[in-house]
C-alpha positions in Angstrom: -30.0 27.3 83.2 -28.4 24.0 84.3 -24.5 24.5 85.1 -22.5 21.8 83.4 -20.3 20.2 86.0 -17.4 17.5 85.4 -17.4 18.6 81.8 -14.3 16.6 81.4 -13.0 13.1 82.3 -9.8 12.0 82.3 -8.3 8.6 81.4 -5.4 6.7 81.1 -4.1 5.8 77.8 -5.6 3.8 75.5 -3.1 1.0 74.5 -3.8 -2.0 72.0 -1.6 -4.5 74.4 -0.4 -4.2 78.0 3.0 -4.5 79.2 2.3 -7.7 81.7 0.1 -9.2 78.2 3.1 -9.4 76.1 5.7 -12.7 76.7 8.5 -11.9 78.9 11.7 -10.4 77.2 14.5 -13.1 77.3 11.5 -15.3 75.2 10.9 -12.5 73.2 14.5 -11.9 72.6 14.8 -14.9 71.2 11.6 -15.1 69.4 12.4 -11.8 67.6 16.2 -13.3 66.7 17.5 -10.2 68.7 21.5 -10.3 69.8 21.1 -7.0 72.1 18.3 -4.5 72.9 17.5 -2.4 70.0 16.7 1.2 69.9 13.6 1.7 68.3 12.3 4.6 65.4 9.2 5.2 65.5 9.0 8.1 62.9 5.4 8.3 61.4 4.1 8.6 58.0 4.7 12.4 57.6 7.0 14.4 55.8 9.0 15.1 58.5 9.3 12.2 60.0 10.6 10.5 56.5 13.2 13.2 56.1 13.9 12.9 59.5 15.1 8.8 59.0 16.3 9.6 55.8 19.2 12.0 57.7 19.4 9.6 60.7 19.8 7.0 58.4 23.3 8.7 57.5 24.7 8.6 61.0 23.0 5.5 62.7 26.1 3.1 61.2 28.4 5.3 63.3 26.9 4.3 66.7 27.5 0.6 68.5 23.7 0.2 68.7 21.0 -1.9 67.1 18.7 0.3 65.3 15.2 -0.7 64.4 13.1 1.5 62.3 9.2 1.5 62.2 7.5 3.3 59.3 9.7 4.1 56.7 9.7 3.4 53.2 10.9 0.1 52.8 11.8 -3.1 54.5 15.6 -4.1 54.6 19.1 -4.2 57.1 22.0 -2.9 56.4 24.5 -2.7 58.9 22.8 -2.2 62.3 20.1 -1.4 61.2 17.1 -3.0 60.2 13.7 -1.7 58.8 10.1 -2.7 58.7 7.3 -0.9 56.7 5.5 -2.3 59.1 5.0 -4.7 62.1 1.8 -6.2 63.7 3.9 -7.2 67.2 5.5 -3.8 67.3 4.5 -3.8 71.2 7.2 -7.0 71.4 9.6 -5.4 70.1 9.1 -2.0 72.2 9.1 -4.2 75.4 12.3 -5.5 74.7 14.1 -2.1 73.8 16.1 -0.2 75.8 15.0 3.2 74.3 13.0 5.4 71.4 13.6 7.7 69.2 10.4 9.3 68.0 8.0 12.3 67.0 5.6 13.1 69.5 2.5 11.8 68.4 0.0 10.8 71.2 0.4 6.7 70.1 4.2 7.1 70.8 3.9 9.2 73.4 1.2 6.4 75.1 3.1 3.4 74.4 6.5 4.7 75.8 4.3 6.0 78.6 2.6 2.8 79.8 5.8 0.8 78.4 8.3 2.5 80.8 10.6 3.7 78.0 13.0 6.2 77.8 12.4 8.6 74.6 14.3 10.8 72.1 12.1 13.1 70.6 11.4 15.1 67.7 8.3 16.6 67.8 7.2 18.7 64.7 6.9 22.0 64.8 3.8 24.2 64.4 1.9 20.7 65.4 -0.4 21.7 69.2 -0.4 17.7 70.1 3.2 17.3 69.2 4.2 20.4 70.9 2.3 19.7 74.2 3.2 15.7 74.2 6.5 17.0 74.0 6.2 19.3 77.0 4.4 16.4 79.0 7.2 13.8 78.2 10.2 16.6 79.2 8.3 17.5 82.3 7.5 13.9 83.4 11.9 13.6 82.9 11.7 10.3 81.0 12.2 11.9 77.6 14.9 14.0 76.1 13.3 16.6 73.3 14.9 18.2 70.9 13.6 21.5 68.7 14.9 20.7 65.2 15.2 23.9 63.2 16.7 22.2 60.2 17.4 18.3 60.0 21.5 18.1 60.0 23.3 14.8 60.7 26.1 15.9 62.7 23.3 17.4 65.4 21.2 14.2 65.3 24.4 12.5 66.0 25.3 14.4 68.9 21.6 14.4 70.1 21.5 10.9 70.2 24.7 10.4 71.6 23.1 12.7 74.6 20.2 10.5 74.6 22.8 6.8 75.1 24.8 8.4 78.0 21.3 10.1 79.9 19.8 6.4 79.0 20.0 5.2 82.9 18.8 8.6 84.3 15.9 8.4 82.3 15.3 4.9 82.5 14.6 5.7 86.6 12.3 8.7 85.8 10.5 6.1 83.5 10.1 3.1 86.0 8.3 6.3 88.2 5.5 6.9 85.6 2.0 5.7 86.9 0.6 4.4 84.1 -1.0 1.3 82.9 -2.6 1.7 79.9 -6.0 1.1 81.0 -7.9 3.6 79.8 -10.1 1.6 77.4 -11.5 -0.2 80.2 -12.1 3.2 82.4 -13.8 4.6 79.5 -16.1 1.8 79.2 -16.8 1.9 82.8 -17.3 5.6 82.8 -19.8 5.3 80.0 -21.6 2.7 82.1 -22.1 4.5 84.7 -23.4 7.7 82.8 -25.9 5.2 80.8 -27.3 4.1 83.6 -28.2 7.4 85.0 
């Protein structure tokens, strides 16, 4: 019987762009035709996630932010807030926000990670990746989470209210996070090495 030794290996995350790859934020800024940081959605394709905007969607008007919102149904701007079904240069705009509000899929979780940004999040219940990405980001003290039991406005309101005035505090526990977003290259390194064995 051989004992299995080092059975796992662990890596930074993986990340499609890194931080110091994108343009720098003032050129960004003005590339993206942004007045002030945004605050960015990033709510997924579930069921959850879509009921979730739809509520925030009733409250965000309220708040002197700019709200942009990743995912959702359909592209348009009203008010504050702008939409897009999607965006290939997501990364620019996440470099240039000052925040997130988000489940807590691994993706999200990564790119606020290796990004440095402060998160609100909402991670669905019952869901083990959501539920432990969750525990990682509130332990790690750049996140603020939030256990929805039913979607209300008047509590996302107030929750993201808590997440504007904690924004510095968790700003500084972000800038602490060693992370670069290089695990793609230590994977392939890593499976060098055991190929050559």
């Amino acid at each position: 019987n051989t004992e299995i030794k080092n059975k796992f290996h662990f890596v930074d995350f993986v990340i499609r762009e890194k931080y110091n790859e994108i343009e720098n934020e003032n050129k960004l800024m003005e590339k993206l035709d942004l007045k002030r940081r945004p605050i960015l959605l990033m709510l997924g394709g579930s069921k959850f996630g879509f009921k979730l905007a739809d509520k925030l969607m009733t409250v965000l008007s309220d708040i002197d932010e700019d709200f942009l919102i990743f995912g959702y149904t359909k592209n348009f701007t009203k008010g504050n807030v702008k939409s897009f079904k999607f965006k290939d240069n997501y990364l620019e705009y996440l470099k240039v926000s000052k925040g997130v509000i988000m489940l807590a899929g691994h993706s999200s979780f990564g790119e606020c990670a290796v990004f440095k940004k402060p998160c609100l999040v909402f991670p669905i219940r019952g869901h083990v990746e959501q539920m432990l990405n969750a525990y990682t980001i509130e332990e790690a003290g750049f996140g603020l989470v939030k256990y929805l039991k039913d979607i209300n406005s008047e509590t996302l309101k107030k929750h993201i209210e808590e997440f504007l005035v904690k924004l510095d505090e968790l700003q500084e526990k972000a800038n602490k996070l060693k992370t670069d977003g290089d695990g793609s290259k230590q994977i392939v390194d890593f499976l060098s090495q055991k190929g050559g064995n």
